[in-house]
VEXSE-915227 format. One record per residue (C-alpha): residue in one letter; x, y, z. Coordinates in steps of 0.001 Angstrom, whole numbers, padded with zeros to 6 digits, always signed. Layout:
<sites>
AXYZ
...
</sites>
This chain:
<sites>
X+061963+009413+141795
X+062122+011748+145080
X+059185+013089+146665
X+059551+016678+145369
X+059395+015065+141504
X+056498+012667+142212
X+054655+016003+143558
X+055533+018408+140266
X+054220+015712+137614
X+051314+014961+139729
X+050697+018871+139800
X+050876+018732+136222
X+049069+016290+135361
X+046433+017191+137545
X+045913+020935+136667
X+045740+019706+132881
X+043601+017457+133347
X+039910+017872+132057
X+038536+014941+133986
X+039770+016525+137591
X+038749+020132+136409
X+035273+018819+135616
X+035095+016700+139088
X+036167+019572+140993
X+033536+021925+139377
X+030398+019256+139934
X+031837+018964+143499
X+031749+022369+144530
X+028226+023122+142509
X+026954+020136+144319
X+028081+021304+147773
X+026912+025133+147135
X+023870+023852+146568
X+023706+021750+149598
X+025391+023885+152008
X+027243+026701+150560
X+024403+028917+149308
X+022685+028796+152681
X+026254+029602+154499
X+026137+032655+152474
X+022765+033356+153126
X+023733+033539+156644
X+026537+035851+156321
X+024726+038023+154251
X+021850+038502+156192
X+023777+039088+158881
X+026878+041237+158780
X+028799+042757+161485
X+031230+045508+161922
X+034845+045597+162465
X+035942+044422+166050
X+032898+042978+167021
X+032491+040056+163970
X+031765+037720+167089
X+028609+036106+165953
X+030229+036010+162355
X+033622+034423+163736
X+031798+031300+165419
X+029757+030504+162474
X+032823+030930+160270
X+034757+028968+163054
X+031832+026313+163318
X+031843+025642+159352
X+035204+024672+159311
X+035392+022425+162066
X+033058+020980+161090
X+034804+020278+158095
X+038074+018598+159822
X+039807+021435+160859
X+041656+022304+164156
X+040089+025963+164877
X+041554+028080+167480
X+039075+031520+167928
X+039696+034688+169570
X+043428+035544+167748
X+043719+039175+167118
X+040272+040113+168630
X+037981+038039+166730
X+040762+036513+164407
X+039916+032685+163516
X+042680+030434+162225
X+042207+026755+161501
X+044852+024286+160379
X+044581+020993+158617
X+047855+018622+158989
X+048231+016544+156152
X+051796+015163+156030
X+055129+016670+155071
X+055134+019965+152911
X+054808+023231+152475
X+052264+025469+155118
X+049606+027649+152747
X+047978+029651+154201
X+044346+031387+152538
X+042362+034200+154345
X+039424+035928+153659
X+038238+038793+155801
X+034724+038698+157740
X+033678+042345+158562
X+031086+044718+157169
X+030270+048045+156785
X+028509+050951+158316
X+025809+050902+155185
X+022246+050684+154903
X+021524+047746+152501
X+018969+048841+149102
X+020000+046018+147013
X+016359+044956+146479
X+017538+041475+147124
X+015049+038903+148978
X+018092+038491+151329
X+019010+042274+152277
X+020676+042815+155045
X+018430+045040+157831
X+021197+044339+160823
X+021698+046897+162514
X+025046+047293+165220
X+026533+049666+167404
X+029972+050993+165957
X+031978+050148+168465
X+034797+053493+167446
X+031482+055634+167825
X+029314+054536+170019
X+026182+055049+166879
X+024063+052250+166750
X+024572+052320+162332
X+022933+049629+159779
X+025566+047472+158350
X+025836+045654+154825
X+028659+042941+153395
X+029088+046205+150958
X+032218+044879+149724
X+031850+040730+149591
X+033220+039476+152027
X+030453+036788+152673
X+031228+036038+149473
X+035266+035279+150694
X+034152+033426+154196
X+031686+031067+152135
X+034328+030101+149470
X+036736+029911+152177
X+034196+027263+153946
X+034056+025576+150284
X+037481+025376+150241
X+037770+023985+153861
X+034957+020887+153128
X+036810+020494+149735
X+040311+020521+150644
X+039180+017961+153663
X+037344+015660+151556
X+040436+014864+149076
X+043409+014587+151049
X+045170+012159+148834
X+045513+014795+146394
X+047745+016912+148771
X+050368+017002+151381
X+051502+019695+154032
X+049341+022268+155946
X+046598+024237+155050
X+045935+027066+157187
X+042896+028924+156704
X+042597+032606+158079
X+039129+034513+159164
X+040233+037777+159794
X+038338+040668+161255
X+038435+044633+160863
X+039466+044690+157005
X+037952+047585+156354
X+039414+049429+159105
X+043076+048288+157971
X+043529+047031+161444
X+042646+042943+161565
X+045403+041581+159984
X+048230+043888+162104
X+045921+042807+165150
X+046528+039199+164458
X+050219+039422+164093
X+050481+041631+166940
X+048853+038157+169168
X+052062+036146+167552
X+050003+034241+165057
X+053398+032911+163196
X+055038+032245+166398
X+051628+030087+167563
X+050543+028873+164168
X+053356+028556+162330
X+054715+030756+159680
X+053402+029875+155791
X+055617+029280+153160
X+053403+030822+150892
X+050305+033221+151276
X+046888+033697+149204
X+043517+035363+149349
X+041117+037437+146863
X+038280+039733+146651
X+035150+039982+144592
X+035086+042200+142210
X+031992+043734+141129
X+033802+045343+138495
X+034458+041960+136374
X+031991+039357+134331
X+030784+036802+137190
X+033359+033888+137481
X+036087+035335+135357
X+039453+034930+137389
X+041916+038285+137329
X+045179+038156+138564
X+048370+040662+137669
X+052033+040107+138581
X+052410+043431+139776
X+050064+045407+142396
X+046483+044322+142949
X+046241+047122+145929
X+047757+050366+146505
X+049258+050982+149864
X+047435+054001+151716
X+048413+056597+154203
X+045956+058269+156055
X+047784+061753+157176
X+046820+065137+159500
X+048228+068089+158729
X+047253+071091+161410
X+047794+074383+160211
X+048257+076805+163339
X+047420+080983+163030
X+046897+084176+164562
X+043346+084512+165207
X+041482+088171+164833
X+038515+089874+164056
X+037589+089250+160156
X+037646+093050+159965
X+040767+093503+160633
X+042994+090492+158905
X+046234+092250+159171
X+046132+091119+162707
X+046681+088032+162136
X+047519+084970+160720
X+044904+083214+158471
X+044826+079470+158540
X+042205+079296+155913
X+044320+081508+153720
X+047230+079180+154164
X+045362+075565+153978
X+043800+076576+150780
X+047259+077549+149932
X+048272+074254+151259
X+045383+072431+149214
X+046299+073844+145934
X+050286+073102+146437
X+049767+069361+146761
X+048025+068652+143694
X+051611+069127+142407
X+052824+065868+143819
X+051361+063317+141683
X+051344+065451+138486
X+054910+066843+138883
X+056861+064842+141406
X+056484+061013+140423
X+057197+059801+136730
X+054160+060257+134439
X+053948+055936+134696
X+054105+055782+138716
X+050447+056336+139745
X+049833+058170+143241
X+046797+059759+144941
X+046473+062947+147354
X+043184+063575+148452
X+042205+066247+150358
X+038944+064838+152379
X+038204+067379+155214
X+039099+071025+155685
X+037857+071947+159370
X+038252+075594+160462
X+036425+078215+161818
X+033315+079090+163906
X+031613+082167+162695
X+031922+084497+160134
X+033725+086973+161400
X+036176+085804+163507
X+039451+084588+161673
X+040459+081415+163535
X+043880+080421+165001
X+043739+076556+163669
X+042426+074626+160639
X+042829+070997+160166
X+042992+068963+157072
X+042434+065335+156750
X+044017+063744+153213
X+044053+059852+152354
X+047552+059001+150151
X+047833+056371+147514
X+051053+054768+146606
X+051754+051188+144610
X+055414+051563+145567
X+057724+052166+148797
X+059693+055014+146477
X+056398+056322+145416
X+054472+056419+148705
X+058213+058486+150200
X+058228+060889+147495
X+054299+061697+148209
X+054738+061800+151981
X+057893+063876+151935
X+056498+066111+149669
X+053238+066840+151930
X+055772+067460+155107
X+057620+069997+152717
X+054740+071881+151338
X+053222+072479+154455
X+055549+073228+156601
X+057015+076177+153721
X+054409+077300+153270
X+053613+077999+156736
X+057244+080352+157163
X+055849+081666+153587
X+053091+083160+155449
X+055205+084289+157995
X+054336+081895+160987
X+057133+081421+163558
X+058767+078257+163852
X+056613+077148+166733
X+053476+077559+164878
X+054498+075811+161529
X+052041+073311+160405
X+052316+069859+161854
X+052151+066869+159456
X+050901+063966+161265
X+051116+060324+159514
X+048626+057829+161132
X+049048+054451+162356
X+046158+053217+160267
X+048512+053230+156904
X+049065+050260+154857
X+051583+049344+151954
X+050827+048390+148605
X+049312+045006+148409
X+052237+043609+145706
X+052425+039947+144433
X+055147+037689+143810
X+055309+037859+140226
X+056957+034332+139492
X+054040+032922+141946
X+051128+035047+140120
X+052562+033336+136925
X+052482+030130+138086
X+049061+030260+139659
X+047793+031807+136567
X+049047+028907+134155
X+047444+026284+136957
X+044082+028354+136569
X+044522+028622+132790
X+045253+024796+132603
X+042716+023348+134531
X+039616+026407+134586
X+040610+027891+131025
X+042471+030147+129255
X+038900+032368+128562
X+038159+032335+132490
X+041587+034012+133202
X+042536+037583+132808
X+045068+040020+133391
X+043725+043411+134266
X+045327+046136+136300
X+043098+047806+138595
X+041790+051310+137611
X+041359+052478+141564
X+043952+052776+144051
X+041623+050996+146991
X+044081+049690+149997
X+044190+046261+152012
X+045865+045382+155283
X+047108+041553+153736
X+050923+042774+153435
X+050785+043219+157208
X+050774+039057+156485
X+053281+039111+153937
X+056129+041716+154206
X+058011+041248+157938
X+059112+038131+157163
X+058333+038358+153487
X+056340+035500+152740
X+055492+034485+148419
X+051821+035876+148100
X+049258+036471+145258
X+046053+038084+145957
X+043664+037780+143158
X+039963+039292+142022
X+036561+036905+140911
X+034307+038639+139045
X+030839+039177+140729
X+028642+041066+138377
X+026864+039014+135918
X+027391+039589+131887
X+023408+040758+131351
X+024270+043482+134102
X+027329+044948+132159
X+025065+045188+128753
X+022319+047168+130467
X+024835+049599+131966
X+026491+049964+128162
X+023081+050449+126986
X+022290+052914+129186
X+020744+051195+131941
X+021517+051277+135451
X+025227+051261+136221
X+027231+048636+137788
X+027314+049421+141472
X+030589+050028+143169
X+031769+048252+146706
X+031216+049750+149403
X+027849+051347+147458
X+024309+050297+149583
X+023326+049213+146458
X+026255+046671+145854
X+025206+043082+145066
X+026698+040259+142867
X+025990+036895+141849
X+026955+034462+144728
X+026536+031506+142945
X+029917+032040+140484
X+031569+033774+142505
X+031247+031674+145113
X+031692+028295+143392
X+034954+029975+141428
X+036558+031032+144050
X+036499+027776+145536
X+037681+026014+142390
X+040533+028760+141928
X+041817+028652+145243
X+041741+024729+145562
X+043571+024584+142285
X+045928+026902+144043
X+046595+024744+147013
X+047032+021575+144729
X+049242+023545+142638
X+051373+024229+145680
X+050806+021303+147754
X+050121+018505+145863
X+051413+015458+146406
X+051146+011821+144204
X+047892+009895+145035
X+048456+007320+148448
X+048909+004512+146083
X+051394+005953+143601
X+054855+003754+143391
X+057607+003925+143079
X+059238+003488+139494
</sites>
């Protein structure tokens, strides 16, 4: 039997098995008591912004050496990539991002964070919270890492495990590719990660075959005038009067321009203009975030913004030299899409060997952006990204009964259940990697 065959029916018959689903579930409980609930402790006490995750990096990079693996710190700012070389086959590679968030902690928890940081894009010293879970990803990831170590006769290739900074700022991942991390490290064959969600039961496992994340554009538009005395408005050129215009116009995109089925997003976030009231100003400037979960979609929106504004602007009678300027920034992201044979294999792994109850299928209902296809897309690389539920059951019934609601991410009151979210997403990403990358046990012969 060749070495590819020997590795499928071991695959199969481990991710079917009940005995190894039940000895990888008392492993990691055992070890998140031991170790992994005071790892996220850590993290969670003590958060740190985007860019300057340094003291967060070298306990992240500590953990997993310490677990076997050969860290190299410092890629991509405070990037942290650590590779464990276990024979011949495929390269995997799992990340989970390290940075917080510019939010004053009121979970009530015994563990709130009260760190506080200077933003380093600001220059504010700011409190800062893991409002979105990522302690939650860096401790699995560290689960994962000890796990993964521990059994190496269950798999064969290399596992390359990813810390990766400024998340939330859509900049960390571009940041690590820009410092040639494929051309140092190696380029995966195949590319995971997930996120807590505190939107799903603690523990339950949600993955979809098409697009987890929407891609996001964050775009300018200036709108130049005439400036004159409010008295006298003939006299100029009004560019209140033509960004409200403006304003109103794109609201057209999404409900008129892409198919009734393609979901988009234009928000209109700032509208700066003006100084006193009675002086008509010669510039207004609005700020807008766009959503897109497709290349077609996210052209159609930003076309449309460039063509609105800039019409409207020779509507009002503006000169070509003052026509609004659209500007698209280089902090935009594609959609976050997975492969959807891989997402179909990874759920029947997770259904085999977790359960068919712990596994769901559940679009998301936001259009909230991440920087992981800066991984995946240029050179496309096979890639699921999936959620773990973080909010426990009882939580959910006292919302539906009128009790407090669920808290969102990035909310200072944000807080889920580390314990199974932790401990699952160890157990789903392991049975990931030995899905992909396992291999028959050393003693297996020959027939």
């Amino acid at each position: 039997m060749t070495e590819p065959c020997r590795a499928l029916v071991f695959v199969i018959c481990c991710a079917a098995s009940p005995a190894l689903a039940q000895e990888l579930r008392t492993d990691v409980d055992r070890d998140y008591r031991s170790h992994l609930a005071a790892v996220f402790d850590a993290f969670h006490r003590n958060p740190e912004l985007s860019l300057v995750e340094h003291q967060t990096a070298a306990r992240l990079a500590r953990e997993l050496a310490d677990a076997g693996f050969d860290v190299t710190e410092g890629v991509g700012g405070t990037g942290v990539v650590a590779l464990l070389r276990n024979g011949d086959g495929p390269t995997v590679m799992m990340r989970a991002d390290m940075d917080g968030l510019p939010v004053q902690e009121k979970s009530g928890l015994p563990n709130a964070s009260r760190a506080t940081q200077e933003d380093p894009i600001s220059g504010n010293v700011v409190p800062v919270m893991h409002a979105c879970g990522h302690d939650v990803h860096m401790t699995s990831l560290v689960g994962t890492a000890r796990w993964m170590a521990r059994h190496r006769d269950r798999w064969s290739g290399t596992l390359m495990l990813i810390g990766q900074p400024a998340e939330e700022r859509i900049v960390g991942a571009r940041m690590m590719r820009a410092d040639r991390l494929w051309e140092r490290f190696g380029t995966p064959d195949y590319a995971l990660a997930f996120h807590v969600s505190a939107q799903h039961e603690a523990g339950k496992i949600n993955v979809t075959d098409g697009s987890p994340y929407a891609g996001a554009d964050t775009v300018d538009i200036i709108i130049h005038g005439v400036g004159a005395h409010g008295a006298s408005p003939h006299r100029g050129k009004d560019p209140i009067v033509l960004g409200s215009q403006i304003v109103v116009a794109l609201q057209t995109l999404v409900s008129r321009e892409l198919p009734p089925r393609e979901p988009g997003v234009v928000t209109v976030g700032s509208f700066h203009a003006g100084t006193k009231h009675n002086i008509i100003s010669d510039r207004a400037v609005l700020q807008l975030t766009v959503r897109s979960v497709s290349k077609e979609a996210r052209q159609t929106l930003l076309d449309g913004i460039e063509r609105i504004a800039v019409n409207l602007g020779r509507a009002a009678g503006l000169p070509e030299d003052l026509l609004p300027e659209v500007i698209v920034s280089q902090e935009s992201v594609p959609p976050t899409v997975n492969d959807a044979a891989l997402a179909r294999r990874l759920r029947s792994a997770w259904r085999r060997a977790i359960g068919p109850d712990e596994v769901i299928d559940q679009p998301g209902k936001g259009m909230g952006a991440e920087d992981f296809p800066f991984f995946t897309e240029d050179p496309r690389i096979p890639s699921v990204y999936w959620s773990i539920g973080g909010t426990p059951v009882e939580d959910f019934a006292r919302e539906k009964a009128g009790g407090p609601p669920v808290p969102s991410h990035h909310s200072p009151l944000f807080k889920i259940a580390p314990e199974p979210a932790v401990t699952r997403g160890v157990e789903s990403t392991v049975v990931a990697l030995l899905e992909l990358m396992g291999a028959p046990p050393a003693h297996a012969d020959d027939p």
